[in-house]
C-alpha positions in Angstrom: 9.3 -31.0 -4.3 8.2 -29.2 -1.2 6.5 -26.1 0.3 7.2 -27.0 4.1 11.0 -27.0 5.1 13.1 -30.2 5.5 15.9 -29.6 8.5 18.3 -33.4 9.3 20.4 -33.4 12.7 23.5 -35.3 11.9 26.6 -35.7 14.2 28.9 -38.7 15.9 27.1 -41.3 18.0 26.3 -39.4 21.3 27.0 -35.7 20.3 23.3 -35.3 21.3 21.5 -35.0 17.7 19.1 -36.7 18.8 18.1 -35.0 22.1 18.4 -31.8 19.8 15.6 -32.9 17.4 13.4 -33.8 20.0 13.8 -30.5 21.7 13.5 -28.5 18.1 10.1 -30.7 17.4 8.5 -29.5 20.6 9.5 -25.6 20.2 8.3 -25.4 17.0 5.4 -27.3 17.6 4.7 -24.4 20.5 5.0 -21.8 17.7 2.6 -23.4 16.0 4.0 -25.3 13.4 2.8 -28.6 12.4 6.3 -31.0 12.8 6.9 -34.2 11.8 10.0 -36.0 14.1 11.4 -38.7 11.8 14.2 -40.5 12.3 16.7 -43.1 9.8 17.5 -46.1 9.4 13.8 -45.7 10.0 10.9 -43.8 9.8 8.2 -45.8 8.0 7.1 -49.2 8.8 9.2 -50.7 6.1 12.2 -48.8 7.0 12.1 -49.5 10.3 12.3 -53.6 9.5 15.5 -52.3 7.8 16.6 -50.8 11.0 16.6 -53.6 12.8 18.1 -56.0 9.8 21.1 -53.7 9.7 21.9 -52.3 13.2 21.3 -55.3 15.3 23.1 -58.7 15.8 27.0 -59.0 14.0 28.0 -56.2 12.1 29.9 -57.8 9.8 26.9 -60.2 7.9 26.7 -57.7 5.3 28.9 -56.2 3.1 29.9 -52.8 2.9 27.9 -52.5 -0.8 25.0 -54.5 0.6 24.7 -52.2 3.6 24.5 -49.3 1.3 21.7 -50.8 -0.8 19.6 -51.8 2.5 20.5 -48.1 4.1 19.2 -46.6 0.9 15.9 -48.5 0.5 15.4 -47.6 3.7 15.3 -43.8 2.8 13.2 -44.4 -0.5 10.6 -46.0 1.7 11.0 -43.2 4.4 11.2 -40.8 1.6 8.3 -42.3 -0.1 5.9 -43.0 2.8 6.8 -40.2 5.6 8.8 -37.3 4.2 7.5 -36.1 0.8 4.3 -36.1 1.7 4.6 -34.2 5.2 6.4 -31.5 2.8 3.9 -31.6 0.3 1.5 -30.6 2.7 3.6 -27.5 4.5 4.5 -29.3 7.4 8.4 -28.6 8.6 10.4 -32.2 8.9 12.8 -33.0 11.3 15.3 -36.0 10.7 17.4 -37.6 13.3 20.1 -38.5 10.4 19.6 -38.8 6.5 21.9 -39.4 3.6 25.3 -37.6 5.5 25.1 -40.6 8.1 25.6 -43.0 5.1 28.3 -40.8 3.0 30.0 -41.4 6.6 29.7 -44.5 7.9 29.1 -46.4 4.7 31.3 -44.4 2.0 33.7 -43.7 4.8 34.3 -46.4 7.5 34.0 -49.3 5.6 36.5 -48.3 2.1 36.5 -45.8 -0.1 32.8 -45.7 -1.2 31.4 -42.5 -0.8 31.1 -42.5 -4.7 28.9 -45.1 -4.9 26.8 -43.4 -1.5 26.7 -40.7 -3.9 25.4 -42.2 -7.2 22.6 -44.5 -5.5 21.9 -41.5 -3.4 21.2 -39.3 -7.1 19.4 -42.5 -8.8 16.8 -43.4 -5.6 16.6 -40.5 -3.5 17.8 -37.3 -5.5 16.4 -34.8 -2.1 18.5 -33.3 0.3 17.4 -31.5 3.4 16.7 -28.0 3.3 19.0 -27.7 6.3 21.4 -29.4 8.4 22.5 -29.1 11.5 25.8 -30.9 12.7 26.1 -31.3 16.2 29.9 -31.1 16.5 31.4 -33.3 19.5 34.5 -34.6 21.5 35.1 -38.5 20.1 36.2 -40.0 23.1 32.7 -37.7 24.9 30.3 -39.2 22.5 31.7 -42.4 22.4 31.3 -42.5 26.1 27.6 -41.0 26.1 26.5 -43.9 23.3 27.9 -46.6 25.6 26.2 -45.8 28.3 22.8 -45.9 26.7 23.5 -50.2 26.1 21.1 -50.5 24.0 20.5 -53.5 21.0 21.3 -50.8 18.3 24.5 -49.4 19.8 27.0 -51.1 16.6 28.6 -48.4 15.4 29.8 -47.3 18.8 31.4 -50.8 19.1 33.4 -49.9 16.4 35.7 -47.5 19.2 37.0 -43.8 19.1 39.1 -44.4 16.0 36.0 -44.6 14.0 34.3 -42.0 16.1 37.6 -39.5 15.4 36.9 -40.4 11.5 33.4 -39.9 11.3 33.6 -36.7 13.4 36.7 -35.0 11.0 34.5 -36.5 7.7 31.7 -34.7 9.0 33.0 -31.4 9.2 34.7 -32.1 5.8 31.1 -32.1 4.4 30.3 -28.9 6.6 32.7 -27.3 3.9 32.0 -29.4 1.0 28.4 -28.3 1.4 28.7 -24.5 3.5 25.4 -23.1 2.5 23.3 -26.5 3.9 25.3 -27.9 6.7 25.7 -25.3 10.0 28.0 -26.9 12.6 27.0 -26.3 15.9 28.9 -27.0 19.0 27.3 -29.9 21.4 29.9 -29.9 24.0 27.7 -27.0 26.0 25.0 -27.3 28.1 22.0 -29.0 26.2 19.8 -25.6 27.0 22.6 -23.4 25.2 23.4 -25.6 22.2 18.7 -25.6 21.7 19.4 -21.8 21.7 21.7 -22.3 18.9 19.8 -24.6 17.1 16.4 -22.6 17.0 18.2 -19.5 15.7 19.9 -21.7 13.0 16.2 -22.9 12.1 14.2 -19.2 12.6 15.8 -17.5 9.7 14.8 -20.8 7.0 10.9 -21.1 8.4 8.2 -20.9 5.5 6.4 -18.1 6.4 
């Protein structure tokens, strides 16, 4: 589908992911690559609606199979609107989550539906990135970070370190279901160090 390179940041709520993409955007942007910082639930105008249909007010409005449907018409909007065509055109994309956020805390957290994450995920969406990083982190340390921020969005952090302890241990079961896309990084370091890591990660998959 593409010629520019696709990269998602994926990780527990406050293992830094997202402070990570930023900071990968703006040193590749200094090389002189043209970056596109996206972001999901989210990242087009319809998707971002979604966003706020499915992350804000009580969690438990919507089932666990009509979350996945409004996650994953999310992504074909973002997919359709923001990604493809940024790749189409060379430029390098950088997601703050895509479909391993949903395999987690939608096939994962709320029953055993990652088959059914899987089988929308082939029929709507049918990309995945070209790489991604997982910013490994301490439960009980992210949990603490993504508290702190109190913001309208924070639901899956209300959820508590049991979940956090699943989602982390399911993401590093996708690290090995999937070795040659997913590198684990660790984000208990300083944030300066764990960039380091994350650039030479990215350096070696860079279209010429």
């Amino acid at each position: 589908m593409s010629t520019g390179l696709f990269i998602s940041f994926e990780g527990i709520d406050g293992s830094g992911k997202s402070t990570q993409a930023r900071l990968l955007a703006e040193h590749l942007t200094s090389k002189g690559h043209d970056v596109v910082l996206t972001r999901e639930p989210g990242g087009s105008p319809g998707a971002e609606e979604i966003r706020a249909l499915v992350l804000q007010g009580d969690p438990d409005r919507w089932s666990a199979e009509t979350e996945i449907l409004l996650f994953t018409a999310a992504r074909r909007d973002h997919l359709e609107r923001t990604i493809r065509p940024a790749l189409e055109a060379g430029k390098v994309v950088i997601c703050d989550r895509f479909a391993d956020s949903t395999r987690m805390y939608q096939g994962l957290s709320r029953g055993d539906l990652r088959g059914v994450v899987d089988d929308l995920h082939a029929l709507m969406i049918g990309v995945e990135p070209d790489l991604t990083l997982l910013i490994d982190m301490d439960p009980q340390q992210g949990l603490s970070r993504a508290l702190s921020r109190q913001t309208a969005e924070e639901r899956f952090e209300d959820f508590g370190e049991d979940l956090q302890r699943a989602m982390r241990d399911g993401f590093l079961t996708l690290a090995r279901e999937f070795p040659t896309r997913i590198t684990v990084i660790d984000g208990t370091r300083p944030i300066e160090t764990v960039a380091t890591d994350v650039q030479a990660s990215v350096a070696a998959r860079l279209p010429a």
